[in-house]
C-alpha positions in Angstrom: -4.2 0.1 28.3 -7.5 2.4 28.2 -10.2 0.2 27.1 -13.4 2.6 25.6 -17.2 0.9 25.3 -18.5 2.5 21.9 -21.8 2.7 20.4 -20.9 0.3 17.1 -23.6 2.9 15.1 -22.3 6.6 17.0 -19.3 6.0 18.2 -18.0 8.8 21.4 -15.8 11.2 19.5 -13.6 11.5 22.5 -12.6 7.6 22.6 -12.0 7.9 19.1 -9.4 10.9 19.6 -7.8 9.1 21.9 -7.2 6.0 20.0 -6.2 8.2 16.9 -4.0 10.1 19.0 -2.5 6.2 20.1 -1.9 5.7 16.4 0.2 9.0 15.9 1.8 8.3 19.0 3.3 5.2 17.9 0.8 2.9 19.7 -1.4 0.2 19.0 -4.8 0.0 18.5 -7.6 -2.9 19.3 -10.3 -1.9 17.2 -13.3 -3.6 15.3 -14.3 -3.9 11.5 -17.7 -5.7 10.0 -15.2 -8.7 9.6 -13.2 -9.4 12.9 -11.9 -7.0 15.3 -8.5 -5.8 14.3 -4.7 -4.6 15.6 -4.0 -1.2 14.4 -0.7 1.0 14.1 0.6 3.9 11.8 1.3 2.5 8.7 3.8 4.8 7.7 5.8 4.2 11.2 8.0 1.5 10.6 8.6 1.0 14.3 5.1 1.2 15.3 4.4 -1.9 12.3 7.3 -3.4 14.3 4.9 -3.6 17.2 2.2 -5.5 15.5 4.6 -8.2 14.2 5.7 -8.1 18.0 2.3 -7.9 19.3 0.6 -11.4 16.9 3.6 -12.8 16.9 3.9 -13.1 13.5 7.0 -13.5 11.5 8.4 -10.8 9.7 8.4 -12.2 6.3 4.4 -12.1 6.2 3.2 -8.8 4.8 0.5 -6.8 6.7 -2.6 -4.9 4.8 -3.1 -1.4 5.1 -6.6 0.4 5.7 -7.9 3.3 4.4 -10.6 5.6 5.6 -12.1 6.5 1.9 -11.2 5.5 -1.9 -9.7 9.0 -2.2 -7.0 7.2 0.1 -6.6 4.4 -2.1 -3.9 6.7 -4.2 -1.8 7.4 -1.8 -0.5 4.0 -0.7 -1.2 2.3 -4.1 0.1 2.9 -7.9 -1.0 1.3 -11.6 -4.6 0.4 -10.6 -5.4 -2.6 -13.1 -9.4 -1.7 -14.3 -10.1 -5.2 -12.0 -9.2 -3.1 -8.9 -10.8 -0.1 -9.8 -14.5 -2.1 -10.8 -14.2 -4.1 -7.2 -13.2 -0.7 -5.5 -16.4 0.6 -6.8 -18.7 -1.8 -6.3 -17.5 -3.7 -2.6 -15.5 -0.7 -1.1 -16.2 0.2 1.9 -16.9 -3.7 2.7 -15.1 -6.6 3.6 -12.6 -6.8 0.5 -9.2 -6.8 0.2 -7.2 -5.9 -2.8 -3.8 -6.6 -3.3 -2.2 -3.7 -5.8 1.2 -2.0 -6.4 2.5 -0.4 -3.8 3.2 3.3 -3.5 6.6 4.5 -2.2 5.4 6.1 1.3 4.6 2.4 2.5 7.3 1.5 3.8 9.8 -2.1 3.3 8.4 -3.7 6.9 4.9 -3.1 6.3 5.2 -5.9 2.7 8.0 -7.2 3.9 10.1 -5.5 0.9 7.1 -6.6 -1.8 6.0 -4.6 -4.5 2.4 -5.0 -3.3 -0.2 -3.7 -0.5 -3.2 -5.5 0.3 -5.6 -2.1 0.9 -9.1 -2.5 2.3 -12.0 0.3 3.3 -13.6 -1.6 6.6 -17.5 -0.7 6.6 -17.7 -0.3 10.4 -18.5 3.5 11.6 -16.2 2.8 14.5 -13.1 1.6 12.2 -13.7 4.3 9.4 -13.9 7.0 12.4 -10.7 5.6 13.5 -9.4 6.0 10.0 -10.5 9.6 9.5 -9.8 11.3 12.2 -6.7 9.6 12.2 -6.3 10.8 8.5 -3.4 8.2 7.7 -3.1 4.7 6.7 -2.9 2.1 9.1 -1.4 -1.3 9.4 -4.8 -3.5 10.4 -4.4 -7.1 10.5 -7.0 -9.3 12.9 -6.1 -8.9 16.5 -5.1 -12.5 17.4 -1.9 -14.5 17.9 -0.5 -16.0 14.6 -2.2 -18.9 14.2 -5.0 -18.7 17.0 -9.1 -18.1 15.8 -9.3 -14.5 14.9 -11.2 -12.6 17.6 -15.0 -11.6 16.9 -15.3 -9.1 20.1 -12.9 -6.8 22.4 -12.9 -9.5 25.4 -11.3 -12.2 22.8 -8.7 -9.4 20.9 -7.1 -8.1 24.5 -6.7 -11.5 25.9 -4.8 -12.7 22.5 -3.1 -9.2 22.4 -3.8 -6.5 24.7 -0.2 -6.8 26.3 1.1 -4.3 24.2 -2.0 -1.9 23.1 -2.7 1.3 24.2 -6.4 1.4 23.6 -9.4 -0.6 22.5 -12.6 0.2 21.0 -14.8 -1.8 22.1 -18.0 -1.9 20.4 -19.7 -5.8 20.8 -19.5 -8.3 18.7 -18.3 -7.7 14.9 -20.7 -8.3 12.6 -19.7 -10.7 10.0 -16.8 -12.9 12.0 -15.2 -13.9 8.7 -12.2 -12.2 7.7 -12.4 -10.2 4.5 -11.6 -11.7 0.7 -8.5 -11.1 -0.8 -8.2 -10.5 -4.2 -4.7 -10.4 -6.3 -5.3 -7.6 -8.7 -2.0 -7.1 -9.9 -2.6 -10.4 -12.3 -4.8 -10.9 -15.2 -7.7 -12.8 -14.3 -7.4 -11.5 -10.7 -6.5 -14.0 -8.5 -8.5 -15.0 -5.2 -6.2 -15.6 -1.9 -8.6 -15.7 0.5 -11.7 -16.6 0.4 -14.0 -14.6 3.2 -16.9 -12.5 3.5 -17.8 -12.0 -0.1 -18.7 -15.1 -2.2 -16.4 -15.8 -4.9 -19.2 -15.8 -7.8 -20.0 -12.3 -6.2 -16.2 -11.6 -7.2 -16.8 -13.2 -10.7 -19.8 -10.8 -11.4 -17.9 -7.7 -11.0 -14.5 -9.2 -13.0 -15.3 -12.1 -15.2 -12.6 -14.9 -15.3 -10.4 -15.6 -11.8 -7.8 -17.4 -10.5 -8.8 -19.6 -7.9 
């Protein structure tokens, strides 16, 4: 395991080279978002998603969310945007939002766990959306913790959880929010909340009227 202390603001470009190197390689990747630090890997590597489940423990029936490093990105791993996922896109992306929409067919079976849907979030964290673009593929990034176990708010907390089986880890202190993201069903009408997190649901309700709760 390389571990690499980052400025959260500047991060080294070296450092994150290496850990999107890890990424193409196969590896996995502790990293940190505005929400919780996270557990990276190729999302379009079906063995390297293999390692995540591995890594949390986590069964293999429980879908993972993909990351993106721009909303450019959003089209490749997601088709049939309702006008609900396009109007929170816009107005809480990058941020700590997730959306769940259809799924395009380069994600593969293990990362929804043979779903037709994607949860798909822009982190706003220079480190992560480094990660992401010089990367320049979608990743698997689901909190860095043991199923089940608090979800880790700095580097120390995500290796001792995980860092058996990662490669590297950016650490760059504490995240910023320590809530996970919301998650937002947009692939019903209302949208429907499954997580409540970062953003408030009236917050939600602004942007898209009636919800699900």
């Amino acid at each position: 395991m390389r571990i690499f202390k980052v400025d959260p603001d500047n991060p080294d470009p070296i450092a994150i080279r290496e850990a999107a190197e890890a990424i193409h390689g196969g590896g996995l990747v502790i990293f940190p978002t505005e929400t919780v630090y996270g557990l990276a890997a190729n999302a379009l590597n079906p063995d390297a998603v293999m390692g995540v489940f591995l890594a949390k423990g986590r069964a293999f029936g429980c879908p993972l969310p993909v990351q993106v490093g721009d909303k450019a990105k959003i089209g490749e791993v997601a088709v049939e945007l309702s006008e609900a996922a396009i109007r929170l896109a816009e107005r809480f992306m990058p941020g700590p939002i997730t959306l769940i929409v259809r799924r395009s067919s380069i994600i593969p079976d293990v990362v929804t766990a043979g779903g037709a849907t994607v949860g798909v979030r822009i982190p706003d964290d220079p480190v992560a959306l480094s990660l992401l673009r010089d990367a320049n593929t979608p990743i698997v990034a689901t909190s860095a913790n043991i199923s089940g176990q608090s979800e880790p708010r700095d580097a120390e907390e995500a290796i001792r959880q995980v860092g058996a089986l990662v490669d590297v880890v950016l650490d760059a202190g504490p995240a910023k929010y320590g809530v996970a993201s919301t998650v937002i069903d947009t692939t019903v009408t209302p949208p429907r909340i499954v997580r409540l997190g970062a953003i408030p649901m009236e917050e939600i309700r602004e942007i898209v009227g009636e919800l699900i709760e």
